[in-house]
C-alpha angles and dihedrals in degrees: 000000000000113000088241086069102055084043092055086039099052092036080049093049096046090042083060083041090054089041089046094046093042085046085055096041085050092050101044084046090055081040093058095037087059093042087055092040095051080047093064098051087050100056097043087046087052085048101052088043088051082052095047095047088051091056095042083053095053096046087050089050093047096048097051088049087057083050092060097034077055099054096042100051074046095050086046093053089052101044088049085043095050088040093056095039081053088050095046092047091053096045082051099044085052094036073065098050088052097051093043091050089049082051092055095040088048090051093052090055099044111006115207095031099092088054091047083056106053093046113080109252111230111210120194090259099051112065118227098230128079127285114301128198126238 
């Protein structure tokens, strides 16, 4: 083989070398440009999703403020409810006091009225039994 020959071979074979070297620099290049790329998505979609959950978070928060706004205007109803039914069973039990002791003052000064009063009075035009058809 001339000398010329195993020149053109080796500079052919380290011209396809160079080509092969520069085709892998260029994909690895495009390779890193997409990595980077699907980096960047990621990392928008992890930042709409930490937004969402925030807000998620707030409106939890703020919901289960309203909840205990809610009982305890409830619980203070009910306290003020119970309070004033308390009120009202005490004013009833001495609004009873009151009328036993003006019974008993009324049967001192006229003993027997009190009892005429509570029994029904039958007149000569009411009957005495129950209620008749007619």
């Amino acid at each position: 083989m001339d000398t010329w020959v195993v020149v053109l071979v080796v500079a052919v074979a380290v011209a396809l070398l160079v080509v092969l070297a520069l085709a892998l620099a260029k994909r690895n290049r495009i390779n890193g440009a997409r990595k980077r790329e699907q980096a960047r998505e990621a990392l928008r979609e992890a930042e709409e999703r930490r937004t969402q959950a925030e807000e998620e978070q707030a409106a939890a928060e703020a919901q289960a403020a309203r909840a205990r706004r809610e009982r305890a205007e409830m619980e203070e109803r009910i306290r003020l409810a119970e309070e004033e039914a308390r009120r009202r069973a005490e004013q009833a039990g001495q609004h009873a006091a009151e009328a036993d002791q003006l019974r008993a003052r009324a049967e001192k000064l006229a003993p027997g009225l009190a009892d005429e009063r509570t029994r029904p009075a039958a007149g000569p035009d009411q009957p005495t039994g129950g209620a008749t058809r007619r």
